[in-house]
C-alpha positions as CSV (number, residue, x, y, z in Angstrom):
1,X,-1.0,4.0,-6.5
2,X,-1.3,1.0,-4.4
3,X,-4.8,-1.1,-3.8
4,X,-4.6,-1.2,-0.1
5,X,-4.9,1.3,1.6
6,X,-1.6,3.4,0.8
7,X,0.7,-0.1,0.9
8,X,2.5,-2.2,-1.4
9,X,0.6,-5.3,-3.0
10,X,4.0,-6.5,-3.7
11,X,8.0,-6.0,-2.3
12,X,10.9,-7.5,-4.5
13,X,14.3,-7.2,-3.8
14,X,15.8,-4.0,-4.9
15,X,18.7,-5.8,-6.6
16,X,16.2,-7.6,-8.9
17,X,13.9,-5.5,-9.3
18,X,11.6,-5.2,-12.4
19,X,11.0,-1.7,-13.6
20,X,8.9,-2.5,-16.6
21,X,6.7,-4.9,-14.7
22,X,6.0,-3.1,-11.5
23,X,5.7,0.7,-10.6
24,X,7.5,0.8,-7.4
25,X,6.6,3.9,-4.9
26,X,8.4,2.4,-1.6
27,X,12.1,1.9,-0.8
28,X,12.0,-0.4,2.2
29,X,15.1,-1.2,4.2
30,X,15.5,-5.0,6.1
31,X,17.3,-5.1,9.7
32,X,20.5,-4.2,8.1
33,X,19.7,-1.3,6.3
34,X,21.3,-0.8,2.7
35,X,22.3,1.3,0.4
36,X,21.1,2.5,-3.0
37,X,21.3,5.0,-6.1
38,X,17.4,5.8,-7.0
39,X,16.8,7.8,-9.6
40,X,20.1,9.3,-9.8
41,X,20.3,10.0,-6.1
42,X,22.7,7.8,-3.8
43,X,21.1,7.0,-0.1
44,X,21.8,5.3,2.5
45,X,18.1,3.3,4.2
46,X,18.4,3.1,7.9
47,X,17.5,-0.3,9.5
48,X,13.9,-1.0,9.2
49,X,12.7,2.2,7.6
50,X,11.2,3.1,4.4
51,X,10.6,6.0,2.0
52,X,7.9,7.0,-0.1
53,X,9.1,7.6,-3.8
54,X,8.2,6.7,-7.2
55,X,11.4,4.7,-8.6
56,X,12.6,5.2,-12.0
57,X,15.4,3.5,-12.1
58,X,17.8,2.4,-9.2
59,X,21.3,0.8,-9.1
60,X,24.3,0.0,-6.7
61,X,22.1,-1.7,-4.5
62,X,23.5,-2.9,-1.4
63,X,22.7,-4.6,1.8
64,X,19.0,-5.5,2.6
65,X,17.0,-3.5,0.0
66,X,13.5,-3.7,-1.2
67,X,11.3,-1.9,-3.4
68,X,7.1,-2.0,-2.8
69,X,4.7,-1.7,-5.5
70,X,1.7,-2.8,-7.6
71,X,1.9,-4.3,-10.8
72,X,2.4,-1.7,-13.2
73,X,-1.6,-2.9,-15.3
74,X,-2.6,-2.5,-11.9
75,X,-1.2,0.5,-11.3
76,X,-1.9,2.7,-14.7
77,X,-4.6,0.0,-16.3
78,X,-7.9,0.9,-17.8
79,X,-11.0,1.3,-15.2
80,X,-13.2,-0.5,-17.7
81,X,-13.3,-4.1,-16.2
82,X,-14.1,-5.9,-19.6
83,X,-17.7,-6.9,-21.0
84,X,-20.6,-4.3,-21.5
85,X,-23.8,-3.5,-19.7
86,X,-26.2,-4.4,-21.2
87,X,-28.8,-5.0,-18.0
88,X,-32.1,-2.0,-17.3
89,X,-30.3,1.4,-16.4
C-alpha cells in the first residue's frame, strides 16, 4: 500500500476525490470532523481522527473530509523499473 512507512503519499479532499487515479486506504477527519458514505456504509469521523480502509467509492461527504493514498501506478504498478540488465551477473 503506501511508500512510507504505512502513510499516505498523498491526502485529497474527500469531496473531490479521484477514485480512478488514486487507491485511497485512509479516511482522515480535519478539526471539525465530517461525515461520509464509504463504500456503502454511512459514518460519522470524529475531530482529528482517521480510519484505515480501502475506499471504493464514497459519497455524501460532509464537513472536513479527506481521503490518503498513493497514486493508484504506484500503488498496483509493475516492479520492473524499465530498461534491462545487461551488466556481469
Amino acid at each position: 500500500m503506501a511508500l512510507h512507512g504505512n502513510r499516505p503519499s498523498i491526502i485529497h479532499p474527500a469531496g473531490s476525490a479521484n477514485l480512478t487515479g488514486f487507491t485511497y486506504y485512509e479516511v482522515i477527519a480535519g478539526a471539525a470532523g465530517g461525515t461520509a458514505t464509504v463504500n456503502g456504509t454511512a459514518m460519522t469521523i470524529g475531530p482529528s481522527s482517521s480510519i484505515g480502509v480501502v475506499v471504493k467509492t464514497i459519497s455524501g461527504v460532509t464537513g472536513e473530509v479527506y481521503l490518503g493514498g498513493d497514486p493508484i501506478n504506484v500503488s498496483y504498478g509493475t516492479t520492473i523499473i524499465g530498461g534491462s540488465f545487461t551488466g556481469n551477473q
